[in-house]
C-alpha positions as CSV (number, residue, x, y, z in Angstrom):
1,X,54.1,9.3,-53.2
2,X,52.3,12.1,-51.5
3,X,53.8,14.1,-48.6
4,X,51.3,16.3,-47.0
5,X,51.7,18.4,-43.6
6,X,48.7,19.7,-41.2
7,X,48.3,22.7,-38.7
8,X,45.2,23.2,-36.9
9,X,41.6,25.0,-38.7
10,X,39.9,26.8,-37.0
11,X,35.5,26.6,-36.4
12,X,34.5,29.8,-37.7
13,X,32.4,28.6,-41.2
14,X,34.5,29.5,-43.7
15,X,36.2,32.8,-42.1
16,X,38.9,33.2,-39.7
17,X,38.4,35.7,-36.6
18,X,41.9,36.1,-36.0
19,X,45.4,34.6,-35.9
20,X,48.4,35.9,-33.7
21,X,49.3,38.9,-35.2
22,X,46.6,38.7,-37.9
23,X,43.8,40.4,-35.1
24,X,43.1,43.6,-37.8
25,X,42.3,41.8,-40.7
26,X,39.3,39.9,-42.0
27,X,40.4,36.3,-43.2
28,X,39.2,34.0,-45.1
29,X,39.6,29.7,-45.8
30,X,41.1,29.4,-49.5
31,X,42.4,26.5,-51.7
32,X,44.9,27.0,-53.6
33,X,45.7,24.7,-57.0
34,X,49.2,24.8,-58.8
35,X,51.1,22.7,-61.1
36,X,54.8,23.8,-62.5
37,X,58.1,22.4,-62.9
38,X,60.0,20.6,-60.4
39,X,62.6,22.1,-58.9
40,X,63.9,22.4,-55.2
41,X,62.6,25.5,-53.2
42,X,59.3,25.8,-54.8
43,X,57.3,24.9,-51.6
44,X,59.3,27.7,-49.7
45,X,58.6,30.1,-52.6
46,X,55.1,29.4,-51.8
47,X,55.3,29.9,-48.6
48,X,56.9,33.0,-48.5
49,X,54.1,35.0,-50.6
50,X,51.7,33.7,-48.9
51,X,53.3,35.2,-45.4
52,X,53.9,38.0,-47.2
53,X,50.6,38.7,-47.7
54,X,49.5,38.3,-44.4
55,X,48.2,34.5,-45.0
56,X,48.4,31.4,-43.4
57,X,49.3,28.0,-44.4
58,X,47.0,25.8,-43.2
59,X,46.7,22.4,-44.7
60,X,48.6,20.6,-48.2
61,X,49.2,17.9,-50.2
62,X,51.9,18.1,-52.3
63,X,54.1,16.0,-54.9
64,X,56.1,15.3,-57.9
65,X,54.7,13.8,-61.2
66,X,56.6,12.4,-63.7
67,X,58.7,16.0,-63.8
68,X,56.2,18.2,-62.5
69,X,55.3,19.8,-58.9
70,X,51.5,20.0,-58.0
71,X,50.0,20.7,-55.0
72,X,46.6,21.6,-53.0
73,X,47.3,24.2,-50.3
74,X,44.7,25.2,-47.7
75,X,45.3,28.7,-46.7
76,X,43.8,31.7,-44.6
77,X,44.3,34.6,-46.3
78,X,42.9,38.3,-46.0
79,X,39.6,39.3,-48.1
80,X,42.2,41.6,-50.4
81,X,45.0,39.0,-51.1
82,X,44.0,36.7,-53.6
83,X,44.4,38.7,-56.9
84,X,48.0,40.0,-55.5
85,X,48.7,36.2,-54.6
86,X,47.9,34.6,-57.6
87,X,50.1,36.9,-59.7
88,X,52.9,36.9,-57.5
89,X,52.7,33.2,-57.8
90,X,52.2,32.8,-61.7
91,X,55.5,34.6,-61.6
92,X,57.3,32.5,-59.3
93,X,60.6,31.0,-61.0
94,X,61.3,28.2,-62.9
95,X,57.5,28.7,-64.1
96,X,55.2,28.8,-66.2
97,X,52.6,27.9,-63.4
98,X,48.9,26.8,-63.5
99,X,47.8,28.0,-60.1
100,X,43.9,28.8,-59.3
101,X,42.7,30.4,-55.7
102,X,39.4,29.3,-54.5
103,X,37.3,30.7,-52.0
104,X,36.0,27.8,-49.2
105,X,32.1,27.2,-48.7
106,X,31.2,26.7,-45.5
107,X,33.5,23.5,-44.2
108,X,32.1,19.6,-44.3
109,X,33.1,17.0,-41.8
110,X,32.1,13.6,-42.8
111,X,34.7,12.0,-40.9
112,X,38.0,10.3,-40.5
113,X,38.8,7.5,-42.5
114,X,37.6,4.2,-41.3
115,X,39.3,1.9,-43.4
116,X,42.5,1.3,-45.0
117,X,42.3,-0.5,-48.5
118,X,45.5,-1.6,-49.8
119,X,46.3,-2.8,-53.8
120,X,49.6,-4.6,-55.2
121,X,49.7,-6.6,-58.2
122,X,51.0,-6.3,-62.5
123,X,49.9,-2.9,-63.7
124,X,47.2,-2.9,-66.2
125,X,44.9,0.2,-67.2
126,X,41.5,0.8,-65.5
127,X,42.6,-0.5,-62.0
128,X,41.6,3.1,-60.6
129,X,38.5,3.2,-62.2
130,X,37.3,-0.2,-61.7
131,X,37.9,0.2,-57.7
132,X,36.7,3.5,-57.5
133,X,33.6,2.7,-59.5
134,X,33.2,-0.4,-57.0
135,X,33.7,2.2,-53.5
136,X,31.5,4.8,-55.3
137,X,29.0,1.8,-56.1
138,X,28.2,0.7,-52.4
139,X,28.5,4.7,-50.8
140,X,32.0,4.5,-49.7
141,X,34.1,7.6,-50.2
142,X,37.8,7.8,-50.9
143,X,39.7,10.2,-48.5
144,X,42.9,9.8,-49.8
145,X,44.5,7.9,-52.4
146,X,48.3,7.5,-52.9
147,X,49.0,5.5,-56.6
148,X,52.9,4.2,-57.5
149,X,53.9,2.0,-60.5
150,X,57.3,0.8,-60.0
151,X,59.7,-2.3,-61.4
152,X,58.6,-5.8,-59.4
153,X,61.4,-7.4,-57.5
154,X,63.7,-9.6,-60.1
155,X,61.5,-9.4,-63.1
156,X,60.8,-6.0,-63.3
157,X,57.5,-5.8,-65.1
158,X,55.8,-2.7,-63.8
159,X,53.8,-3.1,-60.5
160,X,51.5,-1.2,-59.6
161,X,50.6,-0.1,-55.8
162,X,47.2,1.5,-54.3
163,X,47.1,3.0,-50.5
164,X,43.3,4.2,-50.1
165,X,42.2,5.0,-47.0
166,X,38.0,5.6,-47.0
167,X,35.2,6.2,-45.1
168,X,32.3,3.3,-45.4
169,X,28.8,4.1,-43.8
170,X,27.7,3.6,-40.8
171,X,27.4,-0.1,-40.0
172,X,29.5,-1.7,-42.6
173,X,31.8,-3.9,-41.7
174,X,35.4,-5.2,-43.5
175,X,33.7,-8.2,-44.8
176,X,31.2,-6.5,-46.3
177,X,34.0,-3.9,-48.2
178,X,36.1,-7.2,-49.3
179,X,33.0,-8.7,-50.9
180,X,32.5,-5.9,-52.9
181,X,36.7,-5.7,-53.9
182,X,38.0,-8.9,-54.7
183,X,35.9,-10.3,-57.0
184,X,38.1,-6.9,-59.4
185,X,41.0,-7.6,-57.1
186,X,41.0,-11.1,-57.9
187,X,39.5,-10.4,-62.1
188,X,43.5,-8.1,-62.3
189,X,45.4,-10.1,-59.9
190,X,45.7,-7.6,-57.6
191,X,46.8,-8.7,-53.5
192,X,44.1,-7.1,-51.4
193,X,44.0,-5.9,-47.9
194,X,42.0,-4.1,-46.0
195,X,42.5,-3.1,-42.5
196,X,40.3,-1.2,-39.8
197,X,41.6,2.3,-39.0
């Protein structure tokens, strides 16, 4: 499962005027990328260059994969930073790393999530892609999306788990989001429930 922490952004579009201490510089929104291998103390690794490059952590979503540590990291950082900060974190250790730094466009705010969509049934492959497809299909975005296969109770067999939570358009309704999900929920055997956020 993903674990993923917040801290306030702030409204400039796409720059940051100042933060305590930071009043000098000119900053900037960036996302950072990485994948490596797992190993306790990465995140405060992380953490560390990016303070030490006068930079802010500002929003993540982090977790482990099958061996593997990957994360998204929203951070504010100064214009000069991002070269020095992608090499000290290529050499982080316990690498190698895959990281990437990119620069934010000027911020979108569709909205929370409206719904909460949730999946359990035998794991089969194209569960993701029929769903998805099937949100895409009637305009419904997915805001986050946490995936687990684990053993079922007594049997074992692998069971598979979907937490989605997604914003519908203006005007639809619950109904209208399980008519368009359980015919595939129901096609894979897969519980289905949907709740209002």
């Amino acid at each position: 499962m993903i674990s993923w922490g917040k801290a306030p952004l702030t409204p400039q579009r796409g720059t940051i005027a100042a933060f305590p201490g930071f009043g000098r510089f000119s900053m900037r929104h960036f996302v950072i990328t990485f994948i490596g291998p797992d190993r306790t103390g990465v995140v405060e690794d992380i953490a560390l260059e990016v303070g030490r490059l006068g930079g802010n952590w500002l929003e993540s979503r982090l977790g482990r994969l099958e061996g593997k540590f990957a994360g998204l990291i929203s951070v504010a950082l100064p214009d000069d930073a991002t070269t020095s900060l992608s090499e000290a974190l290529a050499l982080i250790a316990g690498g190698p790393w895959l990281i990437q730094i990119e620069p934010c466009g000027d911020p979108i705010h569709p909205g929370p999530a409206n719904f909460q969509v949730t999946l359990v049934g035998p794991d089969r492959p194209g569960i993701v892609g029929e769903i998805s497809g099937a949100l895409a299909g009637i305009q419904v975005s997915i805001v986050t999306m946490d995936t687990l296969v684990e053993g079922a109770p007594f049997s074992g067999e692998p069971l598979f788990r979907a937490d989605i939570e997604v914003l519908a358009p203006k005007g639809m309704d619950s109904t209208s989001l399980r008519q368009c999900l359980e015919p595939i929920a129901d096609d894979m055997t897969l519980d289905l429930d949907i709740e209002n956020r």
